[in-house]
C-alpha positions as CSV (number, residue, x, y, z in Angstrom):
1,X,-15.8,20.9,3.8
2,X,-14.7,18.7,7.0
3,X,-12.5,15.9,7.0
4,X,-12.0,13.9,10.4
5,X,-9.0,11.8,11.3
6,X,-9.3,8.9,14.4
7,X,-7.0,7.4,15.9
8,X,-7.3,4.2,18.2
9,X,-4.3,3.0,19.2
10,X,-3.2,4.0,22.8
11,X,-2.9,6.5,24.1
12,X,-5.2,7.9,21.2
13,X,-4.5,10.9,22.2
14,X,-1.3,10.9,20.9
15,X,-2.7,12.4,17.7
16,X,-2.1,15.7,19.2
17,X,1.6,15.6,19.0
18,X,1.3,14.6,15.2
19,X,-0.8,17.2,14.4
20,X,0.9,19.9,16.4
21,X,-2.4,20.6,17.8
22,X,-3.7,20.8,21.5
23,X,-7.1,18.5,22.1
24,X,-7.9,20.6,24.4
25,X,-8.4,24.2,22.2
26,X,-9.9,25.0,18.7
27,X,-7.5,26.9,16.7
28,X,-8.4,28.7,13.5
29,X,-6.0,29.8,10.6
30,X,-6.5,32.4,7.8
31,X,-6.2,31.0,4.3
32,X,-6.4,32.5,1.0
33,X,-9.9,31.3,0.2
34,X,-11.4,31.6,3.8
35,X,-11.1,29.8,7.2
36,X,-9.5,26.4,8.8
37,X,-10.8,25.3,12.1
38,X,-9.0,22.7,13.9
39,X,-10.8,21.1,16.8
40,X,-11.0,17.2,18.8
41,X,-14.9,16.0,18.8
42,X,-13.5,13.1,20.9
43,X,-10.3,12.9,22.8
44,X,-9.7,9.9,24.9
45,X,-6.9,7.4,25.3
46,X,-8.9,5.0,23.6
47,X,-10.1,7.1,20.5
48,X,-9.6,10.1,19.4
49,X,-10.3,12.6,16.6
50,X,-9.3,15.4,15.2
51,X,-11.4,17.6,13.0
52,X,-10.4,20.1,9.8
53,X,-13.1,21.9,8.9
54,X,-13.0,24.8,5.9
55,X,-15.3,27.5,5.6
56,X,-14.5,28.4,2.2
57,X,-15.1,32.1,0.7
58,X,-17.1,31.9,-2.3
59,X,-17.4,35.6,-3.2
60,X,-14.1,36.5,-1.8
61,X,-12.4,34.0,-4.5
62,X,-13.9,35.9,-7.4
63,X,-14.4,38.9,-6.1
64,X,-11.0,40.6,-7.7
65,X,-11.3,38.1,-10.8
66,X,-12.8,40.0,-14.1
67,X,-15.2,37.6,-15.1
68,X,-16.0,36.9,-18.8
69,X,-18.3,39.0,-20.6
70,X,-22.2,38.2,-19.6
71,X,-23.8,37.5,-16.1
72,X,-23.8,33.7,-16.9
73,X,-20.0,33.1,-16.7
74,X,-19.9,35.6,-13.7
75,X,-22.8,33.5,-11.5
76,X,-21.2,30.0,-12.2
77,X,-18.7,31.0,-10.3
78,X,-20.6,32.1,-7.3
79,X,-22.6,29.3,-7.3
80,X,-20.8,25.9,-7.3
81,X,-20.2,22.9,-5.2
82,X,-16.8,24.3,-4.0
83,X,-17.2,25.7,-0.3
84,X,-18.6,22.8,0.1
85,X,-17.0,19.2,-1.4
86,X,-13.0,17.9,-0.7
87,X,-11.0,19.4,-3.2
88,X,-7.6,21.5,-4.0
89,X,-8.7,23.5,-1.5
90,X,-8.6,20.8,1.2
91,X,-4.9,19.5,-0.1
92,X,-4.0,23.3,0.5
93,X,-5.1,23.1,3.7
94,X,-3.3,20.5,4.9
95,X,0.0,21.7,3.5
96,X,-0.5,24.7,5.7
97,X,-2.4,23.9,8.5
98,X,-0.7,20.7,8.9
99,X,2.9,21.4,7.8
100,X,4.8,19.3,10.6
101,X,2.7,16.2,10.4
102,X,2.6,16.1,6.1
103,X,6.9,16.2,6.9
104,X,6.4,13.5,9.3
105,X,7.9,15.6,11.7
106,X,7.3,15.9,15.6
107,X,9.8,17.5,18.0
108,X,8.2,16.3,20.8
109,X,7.8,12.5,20.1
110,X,10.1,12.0,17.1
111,X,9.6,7.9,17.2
112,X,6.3,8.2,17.4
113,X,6.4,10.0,13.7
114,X,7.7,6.8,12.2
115,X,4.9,4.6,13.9
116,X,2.0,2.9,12.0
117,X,-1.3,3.5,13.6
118,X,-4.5,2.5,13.2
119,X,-5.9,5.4,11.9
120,X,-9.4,6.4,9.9
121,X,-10.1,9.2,8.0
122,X,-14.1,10.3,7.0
123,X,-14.2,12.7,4.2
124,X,-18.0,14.3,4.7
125,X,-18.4,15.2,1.0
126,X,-15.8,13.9,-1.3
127,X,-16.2,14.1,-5.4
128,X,-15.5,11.3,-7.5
129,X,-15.4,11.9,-10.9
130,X,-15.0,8.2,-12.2
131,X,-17.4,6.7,-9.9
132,X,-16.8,4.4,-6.7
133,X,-14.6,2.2,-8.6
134,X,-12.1,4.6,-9.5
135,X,-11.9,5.5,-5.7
136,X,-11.1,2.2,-4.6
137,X,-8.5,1.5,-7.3
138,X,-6.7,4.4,-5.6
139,X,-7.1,4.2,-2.0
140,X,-6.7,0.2,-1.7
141,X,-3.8,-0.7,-3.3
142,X,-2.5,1.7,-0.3
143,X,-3.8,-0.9,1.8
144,X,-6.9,0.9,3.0
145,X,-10.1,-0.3,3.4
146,X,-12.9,2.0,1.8
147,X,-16.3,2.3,2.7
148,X,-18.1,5.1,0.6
149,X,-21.8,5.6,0.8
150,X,-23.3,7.4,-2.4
151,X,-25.2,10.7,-2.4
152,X,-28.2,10.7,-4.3
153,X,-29.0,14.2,-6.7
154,X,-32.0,14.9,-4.6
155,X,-33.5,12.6,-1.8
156,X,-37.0,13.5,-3.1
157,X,-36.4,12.7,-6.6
158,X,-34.9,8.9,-6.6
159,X,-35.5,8.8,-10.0
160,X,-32.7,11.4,-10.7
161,X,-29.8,8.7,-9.7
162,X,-26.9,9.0,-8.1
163,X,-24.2,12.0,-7.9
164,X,-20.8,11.8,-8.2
165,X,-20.6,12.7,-4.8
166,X,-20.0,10.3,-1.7
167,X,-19.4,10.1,2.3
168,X,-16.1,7.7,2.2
169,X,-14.3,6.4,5.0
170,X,-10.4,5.0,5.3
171,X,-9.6,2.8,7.5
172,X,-5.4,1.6,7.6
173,X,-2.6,0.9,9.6
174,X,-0.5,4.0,7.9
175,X,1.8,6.6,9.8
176,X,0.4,9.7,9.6
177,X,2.3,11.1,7.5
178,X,1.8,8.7,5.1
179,X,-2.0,9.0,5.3
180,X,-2.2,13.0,5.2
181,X,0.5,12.4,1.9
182,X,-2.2,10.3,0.0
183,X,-5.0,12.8,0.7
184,X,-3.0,15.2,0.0
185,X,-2.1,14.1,-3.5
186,X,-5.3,11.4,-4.3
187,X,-8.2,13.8,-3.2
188,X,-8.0,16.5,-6.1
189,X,-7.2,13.4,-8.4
190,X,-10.8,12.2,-7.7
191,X,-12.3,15.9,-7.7
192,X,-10.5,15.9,-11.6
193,X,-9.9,19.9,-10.9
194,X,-7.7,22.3,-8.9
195,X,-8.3,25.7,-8.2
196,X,-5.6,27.2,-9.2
197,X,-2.6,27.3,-12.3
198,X,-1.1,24.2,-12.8
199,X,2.8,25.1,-13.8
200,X,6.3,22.9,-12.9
201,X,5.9,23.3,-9.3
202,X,3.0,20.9,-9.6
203,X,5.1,18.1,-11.0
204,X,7.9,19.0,-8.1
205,X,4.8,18.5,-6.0
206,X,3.4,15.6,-7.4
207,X,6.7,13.7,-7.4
208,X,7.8,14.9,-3.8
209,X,4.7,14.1,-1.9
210,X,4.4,10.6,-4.2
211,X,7.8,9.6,-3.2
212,X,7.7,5.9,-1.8
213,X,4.3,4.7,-3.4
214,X,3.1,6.2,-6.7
215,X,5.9,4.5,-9.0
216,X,3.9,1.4,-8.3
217,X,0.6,2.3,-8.1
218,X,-1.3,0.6,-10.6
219,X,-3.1,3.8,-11.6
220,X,-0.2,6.5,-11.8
221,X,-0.6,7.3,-14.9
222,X,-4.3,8.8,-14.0
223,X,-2.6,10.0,-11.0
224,X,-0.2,12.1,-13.1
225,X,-2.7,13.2,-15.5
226,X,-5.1,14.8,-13.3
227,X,-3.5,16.0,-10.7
228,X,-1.5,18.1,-13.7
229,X,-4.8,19.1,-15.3
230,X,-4.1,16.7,-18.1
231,X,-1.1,19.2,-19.1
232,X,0.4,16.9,-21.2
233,X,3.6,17.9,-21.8
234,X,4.3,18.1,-17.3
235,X,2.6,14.5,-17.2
236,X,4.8,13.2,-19.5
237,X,8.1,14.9,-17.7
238,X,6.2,13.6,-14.4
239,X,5.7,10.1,-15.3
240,X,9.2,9.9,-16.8
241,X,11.4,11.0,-13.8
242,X,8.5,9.0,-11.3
243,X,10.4,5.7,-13.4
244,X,14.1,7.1,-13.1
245,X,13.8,8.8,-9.4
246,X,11.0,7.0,-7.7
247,X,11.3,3.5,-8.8
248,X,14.8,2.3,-8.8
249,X,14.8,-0.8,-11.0
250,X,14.4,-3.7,-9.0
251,X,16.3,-5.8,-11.3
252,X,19.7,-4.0,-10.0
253,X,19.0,-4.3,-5.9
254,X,18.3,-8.1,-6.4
255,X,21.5,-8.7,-8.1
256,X,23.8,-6.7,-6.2
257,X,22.3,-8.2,-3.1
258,X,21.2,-12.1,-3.6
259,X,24.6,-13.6,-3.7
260,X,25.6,-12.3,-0.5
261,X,22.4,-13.6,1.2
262,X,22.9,-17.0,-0.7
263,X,26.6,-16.9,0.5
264,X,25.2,-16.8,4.2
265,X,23.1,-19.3,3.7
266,X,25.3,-21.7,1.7
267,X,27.0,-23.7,4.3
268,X,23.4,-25.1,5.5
269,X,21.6,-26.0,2.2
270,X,18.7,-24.2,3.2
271,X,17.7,-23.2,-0.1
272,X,17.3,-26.7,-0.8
273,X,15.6,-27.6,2.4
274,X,13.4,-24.8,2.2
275,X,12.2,-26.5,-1.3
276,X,11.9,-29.9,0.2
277,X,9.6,-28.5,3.4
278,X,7.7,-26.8,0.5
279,X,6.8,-29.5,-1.6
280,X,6.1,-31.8,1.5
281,X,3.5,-28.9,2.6
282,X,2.1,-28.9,-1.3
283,X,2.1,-32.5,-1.0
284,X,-0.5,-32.9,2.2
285,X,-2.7,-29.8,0.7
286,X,-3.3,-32.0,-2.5
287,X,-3.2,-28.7,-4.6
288,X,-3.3,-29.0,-7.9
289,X,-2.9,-25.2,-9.1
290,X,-0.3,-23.7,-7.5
291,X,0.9,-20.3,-7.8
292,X,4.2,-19.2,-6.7
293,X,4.3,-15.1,-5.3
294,X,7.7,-13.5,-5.4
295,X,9.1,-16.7,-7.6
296,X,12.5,-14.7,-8.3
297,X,14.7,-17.0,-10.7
298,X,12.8,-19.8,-10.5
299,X,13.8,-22.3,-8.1
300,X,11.1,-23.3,-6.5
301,X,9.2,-23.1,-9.7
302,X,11.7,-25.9,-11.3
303,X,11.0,-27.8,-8.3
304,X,7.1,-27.9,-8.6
305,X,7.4,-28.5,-12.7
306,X,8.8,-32.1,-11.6
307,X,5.9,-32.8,-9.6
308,X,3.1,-34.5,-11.5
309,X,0.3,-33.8,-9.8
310,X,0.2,-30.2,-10.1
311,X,-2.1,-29.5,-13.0
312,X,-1.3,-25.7,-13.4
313,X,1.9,-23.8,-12.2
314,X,2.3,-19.9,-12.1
315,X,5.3,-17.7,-11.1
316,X,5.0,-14.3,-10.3
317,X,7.5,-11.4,-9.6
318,X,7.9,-7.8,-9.9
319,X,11.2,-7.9,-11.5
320,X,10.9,-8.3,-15.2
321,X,15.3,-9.3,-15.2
322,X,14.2,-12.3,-12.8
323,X,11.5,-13.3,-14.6
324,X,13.9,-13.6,-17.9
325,X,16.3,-15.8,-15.6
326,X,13.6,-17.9,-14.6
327,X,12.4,-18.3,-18.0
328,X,15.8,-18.9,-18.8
329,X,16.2,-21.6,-16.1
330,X,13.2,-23.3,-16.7
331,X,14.0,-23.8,-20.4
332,X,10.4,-22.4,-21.7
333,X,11.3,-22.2,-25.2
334,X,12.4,-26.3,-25.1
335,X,9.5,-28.1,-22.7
336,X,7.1,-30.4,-24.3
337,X,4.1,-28.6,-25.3
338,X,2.4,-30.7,-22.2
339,X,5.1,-29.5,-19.6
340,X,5.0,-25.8,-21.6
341,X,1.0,-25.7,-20.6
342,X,1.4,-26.2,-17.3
343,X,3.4,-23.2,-16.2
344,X,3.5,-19.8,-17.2
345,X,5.1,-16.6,-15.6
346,X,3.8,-13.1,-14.9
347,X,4.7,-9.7,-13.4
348,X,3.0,-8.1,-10.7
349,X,3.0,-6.6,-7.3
350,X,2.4,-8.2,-4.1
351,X,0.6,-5.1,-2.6
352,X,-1.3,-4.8,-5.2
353,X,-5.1,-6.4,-6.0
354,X,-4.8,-8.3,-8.9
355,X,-7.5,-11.1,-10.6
356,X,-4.8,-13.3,-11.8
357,X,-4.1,-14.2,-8.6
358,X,-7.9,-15.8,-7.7
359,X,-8.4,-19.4,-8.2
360,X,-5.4,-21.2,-7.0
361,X,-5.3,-24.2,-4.8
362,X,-2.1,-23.2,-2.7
363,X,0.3,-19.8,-2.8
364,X,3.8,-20.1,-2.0
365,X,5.4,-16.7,-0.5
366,X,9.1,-18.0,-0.3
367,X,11.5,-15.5,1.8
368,X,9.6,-12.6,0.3
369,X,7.6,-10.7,2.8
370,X,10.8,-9.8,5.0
371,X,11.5,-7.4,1.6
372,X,8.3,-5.8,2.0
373,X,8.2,-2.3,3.6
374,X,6.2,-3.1,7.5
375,X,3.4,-0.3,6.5
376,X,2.9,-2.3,3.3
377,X,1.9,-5.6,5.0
378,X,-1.8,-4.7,5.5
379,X,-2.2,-4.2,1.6
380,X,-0.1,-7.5,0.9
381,X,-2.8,-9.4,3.6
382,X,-5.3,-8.5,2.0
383,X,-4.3,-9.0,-1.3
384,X,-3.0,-12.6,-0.6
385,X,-5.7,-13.6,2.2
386,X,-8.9,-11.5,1.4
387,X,-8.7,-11.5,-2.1
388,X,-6.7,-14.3,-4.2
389,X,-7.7,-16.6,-1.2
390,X,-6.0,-19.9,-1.8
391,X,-7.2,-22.7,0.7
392,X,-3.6,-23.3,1.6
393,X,-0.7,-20.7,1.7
394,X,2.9,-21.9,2.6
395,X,5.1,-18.9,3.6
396,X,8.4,-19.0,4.8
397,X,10.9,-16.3,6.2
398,X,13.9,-15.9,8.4
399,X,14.7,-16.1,12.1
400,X,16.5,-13.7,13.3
401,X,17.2,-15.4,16.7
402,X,19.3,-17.6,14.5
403,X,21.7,-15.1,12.6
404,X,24.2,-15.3,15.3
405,X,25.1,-18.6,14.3
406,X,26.4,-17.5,10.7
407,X,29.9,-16.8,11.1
408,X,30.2,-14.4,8.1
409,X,27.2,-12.2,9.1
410,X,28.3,-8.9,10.6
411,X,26.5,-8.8,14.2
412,X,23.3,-7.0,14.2
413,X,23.3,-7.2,10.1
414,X,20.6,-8.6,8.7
415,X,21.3,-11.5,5.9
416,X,20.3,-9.8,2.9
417,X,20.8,-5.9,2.5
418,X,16.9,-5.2,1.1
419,X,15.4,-6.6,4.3
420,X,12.9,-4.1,5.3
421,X,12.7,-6.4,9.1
422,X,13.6,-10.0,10.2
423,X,11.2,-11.6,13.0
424,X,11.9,-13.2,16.2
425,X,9.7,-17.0,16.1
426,X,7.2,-14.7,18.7
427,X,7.2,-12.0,16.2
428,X,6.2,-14.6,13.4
429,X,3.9,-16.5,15.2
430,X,1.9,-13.1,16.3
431,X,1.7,-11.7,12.9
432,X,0.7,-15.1,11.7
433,X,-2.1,-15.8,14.2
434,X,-3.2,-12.2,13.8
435,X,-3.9,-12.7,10.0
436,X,-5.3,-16.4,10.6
437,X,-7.6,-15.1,12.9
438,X,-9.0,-11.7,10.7
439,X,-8.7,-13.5,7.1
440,X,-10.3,-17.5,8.4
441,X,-7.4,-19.1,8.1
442,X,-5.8,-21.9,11.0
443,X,-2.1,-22.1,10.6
444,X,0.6,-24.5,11.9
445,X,4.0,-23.6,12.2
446,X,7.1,-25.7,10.8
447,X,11.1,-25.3,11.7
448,X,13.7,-25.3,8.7
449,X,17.1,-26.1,9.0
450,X,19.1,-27.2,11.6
451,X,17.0,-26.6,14.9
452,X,19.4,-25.0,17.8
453,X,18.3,-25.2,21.4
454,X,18.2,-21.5,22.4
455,X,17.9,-19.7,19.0
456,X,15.4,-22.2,17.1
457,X,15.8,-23.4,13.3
458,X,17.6,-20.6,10.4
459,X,14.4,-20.4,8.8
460,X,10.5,-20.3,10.3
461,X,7.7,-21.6,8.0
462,X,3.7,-21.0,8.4
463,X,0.7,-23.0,6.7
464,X,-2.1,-21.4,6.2
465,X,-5.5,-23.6,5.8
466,X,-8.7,-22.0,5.2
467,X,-11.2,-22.8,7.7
């Protein structure tokens, strides 16, 4: 069983202080089940990568276990796939051999904990019960790229098919704890088994190591069910407290926190100029379906509904309260059935791959991404740029250069209280050119609001054309 983790940024090497482990030794550890050997096949400051590889103990698992009556039970559990495939066994491993880094912990170079890297991880032998599919509807709403290669039943037999077995490869821009978290959790999902009893301290498990992701992942519900051994009554108590602990309702942040952003912003207008630089960009696309990510209430959706060339008009958000509002604001229940045709609203996740979103002429991203957590940008990229793929995208956020000129924001206080980050125009126009480039997309770069010599305009707006 080996899994492999590289990592590329520089000073690769780096990796060592994360993992508590010298490049420069092999290290071994006594586990309950057999050996974990900890070594670098490469270790430079460009790339390097650190190997975990388990010799599991086949006979030394059963060999205090009273079998069942009859040599066949007693045999199938000598021979088996598991000294050999990513299962419990490995997420055990981890927990032990690589305690510090699973905390996110590193004495040495504590920033360097909370830093994304570009990091891979190759999984030699990894079971996936549900088939290929099922493995990327896990890993890549994460924001990983998968590549897994199939293992056929026997190379000389072609005509047996496939296994459920496959060589996979991650590749993200994850901190490290982050990454050992969801192969911790996600690897004896996809091997639908665990070695050993399945009680409460599971779910404790379960919910502590999914803190942060699994209350939106679109599959937690299979999450929750396997990892518990489908023990219904623990992925019931699981999946209840992931909704009240892990996912505070998003509902209750935006309304405690939207008026005092909108209370910043008053004296400028720049909600209203933000919707007039909008529509002008809509305008010289010549869009006709348009659909609007992150719409919140609806105020750039009531906007677009006066503008007669759009044929088709969606709004979506993750909040179900905003969604009512917007409803609300647009007066749904009272347009024409001609205006009522023309726009509809959904809920959904940013981060999250989703096949509504393919087809449209332009997306609008409106002060949004700025709420996203930074190590969730790569999955919203890909989602928005690699997979709905609009030939136009109009996104807007703030400058923070500018937020010295509000006179009622605190110094060094960003303008709403669920900002994850707020960009410099450099920091904007880097991200922006780095996603044009990967994704085949030019972009341009617009000012809003009033522009001020030395700090630029309040809010910084990109559109992205596909090439």
């Amino acid at each position: 069983m080996l899994l492999t983790i590289t990592n590329t940024n520089w000073p690769a090497t780096d990796l060592g202080y994360l993992l508590h482990k010298n490049p420069a030794r092999v290290q071994s550890f006594a586990l309950s089940f057999g050996q974990a050997h900890v070594f670098y096949p490469e270790a430079s400051g460009e790339r390097c990568t650190a190997a975990l590889l388990l010799d599991v103990d086949p006979v030394g698992l059963v060999r205090n276990r009273r079998g069942p009556a009859g040599g066949g039970g007693t045999l199938e559990q000598y021979v088996n796939d598991r000294p050999y495939v990513a299962s419990s066994f490995l997420s055990v491993a981890i927990a032990q051999v690589f305690s510090s880094a699973l905390a996110g912990r590193s004495e040495d170079r504590p920033e360097l904990a909370e830093t994304a890297l570009s990091l891979e991880a190759n999984l030699s032998v990894l079971p996936c019960r549900g088939g290929q599919g099922f493995l990327r509807r896990l890993f890549e709403p994460l924001g990983y790229e998968v590549v897994a290669k199939g293992c056929p039943l026997d190379e000389k037999f072609p005509e047996w098919g496939e296994s459920v077995y496959f060589t996979v490869e991650l590749r993200g821009r994850v901190r490290l704890r982050e990454l050992l978290t969801h192969l911790y959790v996600l690897v004896p999902v996809l091997d639908n088994e665990k070695h050993y009893w399945v009680g409460d301290e599971e779910v404790e498990k379960l919910l502590r190591h999914g803190a942060g992701w699994l209350a939106d992942h679109p599959e937690k519900e299979a999450i929750a069910y396997r990892y518990l051994k489908y023990r219904r009554s623990l992925a019931r108590e699981a999946l209840a407290r992931i909704v009240t602990e892990e996912s505070p309702d998003p509902d209750v942040a935006q309304e405690i926190h939207d008026n005092e952003e909108e209370a910043v912003e008053r004296p400028l207008s720049l909600n209203e100029q933000r919707v007039r630089a909008v529509l002008a960009a809509l305008q010289s696309s010549g869009a006709k379906r348009v659909i609007d990510l992150g719409c919140g209430e609806g105020k750039l959706l009531q906007a677009l509904l006066g503008c007669r060339n759009l044929d088709e008009i969606v709004g979506m958000d993750v909040s179900h309260r905003s969604l009512e509002i917007a409803g609300e604001r647009l007066h749904l229940d009272r347009l024409p059935t001609r205006q009522r045709e023309r726009i509809r609203l959904i809920q959904g996740s940013l981060t999250y791959r989703d096949k509504r979103l393919a087809g449209f002429d332009a997306a609008t991203v409106i002060e949004v991404i700025e709420h996203l957590e930074p190590v969730r940008l790569a999955a919203f990229e890909r989602v928005l740029f690699e997979f709905a793929r609009p030939a136009t995208v109009i996104l807007t956020t703030p400058n923070v250069e500018y937020n010295v000129k509000f006179e009622n924001l605190p110094a060094q206080r960003f303008r709403h209280k669920d900002h994850r980050f707020e960009w410099a125009r450099r920091e904007f126009e880097a991200w922006a050119g780095s996603v044009g480039e990967r994704f085949g997309y030019a972009v341009r770069f617009l000012n809003v609001g009033p522009e001020d010599p030395s700090v630029g305009a309040p809010t910084q707006m990109g559109v992205f054309t596909l090439v």
